[in-house]
N, C-alpha and C positions, 0 to 999 in steps of 0.2 A: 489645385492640389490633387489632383486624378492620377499623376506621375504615382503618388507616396502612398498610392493601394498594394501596388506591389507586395512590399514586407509583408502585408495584414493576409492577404491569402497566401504567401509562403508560411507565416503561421497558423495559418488556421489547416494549411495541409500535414505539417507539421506535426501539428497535436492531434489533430486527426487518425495519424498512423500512430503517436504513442497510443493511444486512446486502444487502435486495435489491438496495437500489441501487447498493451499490459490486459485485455480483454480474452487473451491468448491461454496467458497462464493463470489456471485457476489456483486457489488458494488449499495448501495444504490442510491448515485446520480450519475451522470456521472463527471467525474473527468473536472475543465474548463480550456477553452486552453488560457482563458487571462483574468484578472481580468473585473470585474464589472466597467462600466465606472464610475460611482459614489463613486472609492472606497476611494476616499481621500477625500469626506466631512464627516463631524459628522453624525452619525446616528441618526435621528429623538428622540427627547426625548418627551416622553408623558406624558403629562402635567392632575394630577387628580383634579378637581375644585369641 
């Protein structure tokens, strides 16, 4: 079965380059480790008079 290595390193090159390239772009905001305490009231609505 030495033929059907093939596939296994075309993927491991594979994800190896997604790997660098999502390693590429950094992340806008910082990912949160727990919600907003206010996350279960209604979001303020604005009122145009």
């Amino acid at each position: 079965m030495a033929d059907g290595s093939g596939w296994q390193q075309s993927l491991c090159e594979s994800e190896r380059a997604r790997v660098r390239a999502a390693r590429k772009h950094i992340l806008v905001w910082a990912p949160r480790q727990s919600p907003p305490p206010d996350w279960h009231l209604p979001l303020p609505q604005e009122k145009d008079e």
